[in-house]
N, C-alpha and C positions, 0 to 999 in steps of 0.2 A: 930496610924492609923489602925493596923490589928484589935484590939480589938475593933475600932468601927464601921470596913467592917464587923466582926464576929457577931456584936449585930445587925446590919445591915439584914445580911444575914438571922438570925434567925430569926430576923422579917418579911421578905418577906416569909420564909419559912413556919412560922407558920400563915402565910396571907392566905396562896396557902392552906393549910393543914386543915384550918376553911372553905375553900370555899369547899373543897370536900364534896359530900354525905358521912356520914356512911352507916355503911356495911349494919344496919338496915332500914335505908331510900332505899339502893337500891334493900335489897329485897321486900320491899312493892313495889317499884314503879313497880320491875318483876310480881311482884302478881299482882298487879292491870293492868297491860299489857296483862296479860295472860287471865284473867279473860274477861280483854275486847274483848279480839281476839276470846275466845271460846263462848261470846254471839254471838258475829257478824259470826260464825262459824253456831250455834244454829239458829238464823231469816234466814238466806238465803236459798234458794235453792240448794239442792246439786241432782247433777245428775249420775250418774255411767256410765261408756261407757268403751268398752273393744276390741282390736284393729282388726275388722273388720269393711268394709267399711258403713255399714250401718249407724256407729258411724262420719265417715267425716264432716257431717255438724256442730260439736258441736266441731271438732279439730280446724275447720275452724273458728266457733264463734270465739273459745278461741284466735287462734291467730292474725284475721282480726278485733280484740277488737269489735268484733260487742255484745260481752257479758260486756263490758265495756262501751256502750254508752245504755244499757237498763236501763229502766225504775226499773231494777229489780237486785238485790246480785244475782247473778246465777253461781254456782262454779262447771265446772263439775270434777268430781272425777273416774282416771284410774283402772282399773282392767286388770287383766289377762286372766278373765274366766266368762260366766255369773253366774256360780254360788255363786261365791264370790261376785259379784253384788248382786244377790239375799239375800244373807248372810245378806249385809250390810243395805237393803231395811228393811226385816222382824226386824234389831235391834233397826231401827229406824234412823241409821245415814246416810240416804241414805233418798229423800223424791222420785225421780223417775230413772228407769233403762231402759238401752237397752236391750231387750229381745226376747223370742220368745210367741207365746200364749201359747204353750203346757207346758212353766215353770209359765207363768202366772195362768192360771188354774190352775195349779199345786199348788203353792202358796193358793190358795182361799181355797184349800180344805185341806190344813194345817193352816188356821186361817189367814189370810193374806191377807184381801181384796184392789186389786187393779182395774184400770181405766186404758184403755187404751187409749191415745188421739191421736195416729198415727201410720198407717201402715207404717213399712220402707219395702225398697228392698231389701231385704236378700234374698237368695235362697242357696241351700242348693247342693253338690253334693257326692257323693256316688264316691271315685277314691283308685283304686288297685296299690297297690307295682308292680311296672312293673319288677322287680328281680324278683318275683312269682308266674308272667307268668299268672296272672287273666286278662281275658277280659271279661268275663261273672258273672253276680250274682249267677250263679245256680252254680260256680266252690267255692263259698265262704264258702262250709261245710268245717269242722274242722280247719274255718281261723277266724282269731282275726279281729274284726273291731273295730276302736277309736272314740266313742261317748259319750254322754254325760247322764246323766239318767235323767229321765222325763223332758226329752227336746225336743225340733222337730227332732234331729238328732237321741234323740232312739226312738221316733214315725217312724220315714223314714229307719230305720234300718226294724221296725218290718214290714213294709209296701213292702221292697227292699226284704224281704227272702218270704214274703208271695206271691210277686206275680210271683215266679218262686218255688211255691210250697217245698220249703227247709225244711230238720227239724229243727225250732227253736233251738233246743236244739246243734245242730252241731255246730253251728253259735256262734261266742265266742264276746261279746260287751264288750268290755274292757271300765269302764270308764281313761276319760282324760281330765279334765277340761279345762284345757289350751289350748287355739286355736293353739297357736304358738309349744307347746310339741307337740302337738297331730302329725302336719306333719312335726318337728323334727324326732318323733319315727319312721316314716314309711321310710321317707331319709335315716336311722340306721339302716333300713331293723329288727326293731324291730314291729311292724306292719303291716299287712297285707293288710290293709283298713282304710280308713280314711274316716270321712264325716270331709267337709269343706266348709267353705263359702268363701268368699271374705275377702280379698286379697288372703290370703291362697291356696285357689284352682287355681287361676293363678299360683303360686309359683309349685304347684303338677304337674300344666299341660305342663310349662315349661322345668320339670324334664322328661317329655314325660312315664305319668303316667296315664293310661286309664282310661277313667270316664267312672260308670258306669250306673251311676243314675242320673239326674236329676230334683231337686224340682218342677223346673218350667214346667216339663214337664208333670207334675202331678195333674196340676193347685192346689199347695198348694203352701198358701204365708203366714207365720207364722211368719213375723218378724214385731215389736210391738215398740213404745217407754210406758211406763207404768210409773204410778204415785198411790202413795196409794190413797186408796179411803177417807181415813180421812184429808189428805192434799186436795183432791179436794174438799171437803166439808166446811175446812175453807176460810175465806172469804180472810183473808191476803193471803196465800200460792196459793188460787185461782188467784189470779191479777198474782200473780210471774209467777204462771203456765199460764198463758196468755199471758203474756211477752216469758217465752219458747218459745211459738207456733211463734210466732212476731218472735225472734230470731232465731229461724231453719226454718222456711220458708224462710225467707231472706238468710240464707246459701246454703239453697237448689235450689234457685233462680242460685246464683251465681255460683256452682257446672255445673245447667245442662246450663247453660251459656259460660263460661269459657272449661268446661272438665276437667274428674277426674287429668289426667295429668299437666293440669297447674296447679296444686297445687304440685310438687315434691318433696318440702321441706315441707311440710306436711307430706305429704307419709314417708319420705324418715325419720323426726323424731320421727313420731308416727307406723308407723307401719315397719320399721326398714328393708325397700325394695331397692334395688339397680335398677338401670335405665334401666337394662331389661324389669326388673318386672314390671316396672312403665310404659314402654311404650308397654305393652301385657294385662295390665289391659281393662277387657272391658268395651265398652259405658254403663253406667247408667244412668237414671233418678231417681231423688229425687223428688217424688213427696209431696207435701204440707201438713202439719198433718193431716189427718183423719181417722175415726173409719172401724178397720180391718172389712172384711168380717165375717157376722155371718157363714158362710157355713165353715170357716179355725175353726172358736171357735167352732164350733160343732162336725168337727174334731177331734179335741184334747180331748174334753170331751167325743165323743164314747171312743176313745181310753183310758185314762186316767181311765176309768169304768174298763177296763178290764186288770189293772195292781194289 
């Protein structure tokens, strides 16, 4: 009886052991998985967005699957900093960014041509290390401020010392790509100044950190969603890019609908804000895709001439 459980046994075992893939069927099958996954990587839309609020509508796509029921693959892809957005745009693995115009211009005039198809709300503020004892711009000689290079924030640096007559040269622009380092450093009393936008500058203001400067005060609005100019040109990536517009208006809808605060767990996963913060955030509108001000682009290209 054992020697015929044992011939038994060995039969079902080597049943089981026929039915398995080899080792070489399952690496084709990983290759050809992989393969698949990095076309469908390749056809789709990828968008960059980097944790300021201007980027909300495309959190909110992502998680109210409103980029799940489009007509279109549209994947957006996080960053830390615009300029690692930009990075990824100019290599190509990136087809559109959230940005400002004064990086976008920027871009053109290193071989990079992009389109811009919407103004966001970005604005921009200029806020001192209240340990520092800064209340004024004209006190900012031989102080560090945290910006970004050829971006609206070191346009609006150079804008903030020129119109309190400063020596440029006093004035120390440290870059910091990172939105979230930047007013790290200055909380660590490593910073003297910061430009910040949203969220961020809520977080500053909280900290009861005097603002010195503001964007809006300046009537410049520099905040952009952009797309290469060769993706608007083809016919496929056009539809997708149309489908975008479809899907961030309809988020933008529901934002100034709802209010930035009923989204918390938004907030609270993508831009890593606790319920103070959440509920000192102020009133925005998200207004609907369209083409920035020519008066903001003219802006940035005076300035951009004369760097």
């Amino acid at each position: 009886m054992k020697v015929r459980y044992l011939i038994f046994l060995l039969i079902v075992i080597s049943a089981i052991a026929s039915c398995r893939p080899s080792y070489d069927e399952v690496k084709k099958r990983q290759k050809a998985e992989k393969a698949r996954l990095q076309k469908e990587e390749a056809m789709a839309l990828k968008v960059g967005v980097v944790p300021t609020l201007d980027c909300l509508p495309m959190y909110l796509a992502r998680e109210a699957e409103m980029i799940d029921t489009s007509k279109a693959d549209i994947r957006v892809k996080e960053y830390q900093s615009n300029i690692d957005c930009d990075a990824a745009l100019i290599k190509g693995k990136l087809e559109g960014i959230f940005t400002d115009i004064v990086r976008g211009q920027y871009m053109k005039t290193r071989g990079t041509e992009v389109e811009y198809v919407a103004a966001t709300n970005s604005y921009w503020q200029l806020i001192s290390n209240r340990k520092a004892r800064i209340k004024q711009i004209k006190q900012l000689s031989d102080k560090m401020v945290a910006m970004a290079r050829f971006s609206a924030t070191d346009l609006l640096a150079d804008y903030a010392v020129d119109s309190v007559k400063l020596d440029a040269e006093k004035v120390f622009k440290i870059q910091i790509n990172d939105v979230k380092l930047r007013w790290r450093m200055m909380h660590n009393n490593e910073m003297d100044a910061i430009f910040a936008t949203e969220p961020q500058a809520t977080v500053a203001r909280i900290d009861k950190n005097p603002v010195l400067m503001d964007s809006r005060d300046k009537n410049m609005q520099f905040g952009v969603v952009a797309f290469r100019s060769d993706a608007m040109k083809d016919k496929r990536r056009k539809k997708q890019i149309d489908e975008f517009v479809k899907v961030y208006n309809a988020a933008c809808d529901s934002i100034n609908k709802n209010g930035v605060q009923h989204y918390g767990e938004i907030l609270r996963k993508y831009y890593d804000l606790d319920e103070k913060t959440i509920s000192s955030l102020p009133k925005m509108k998200f207004s609907h895709a369209a083409a920035p001000r020519q008066e903001d682009i003219d802006t940035a290209d005076k300035w951009l001439k004369k760097q």
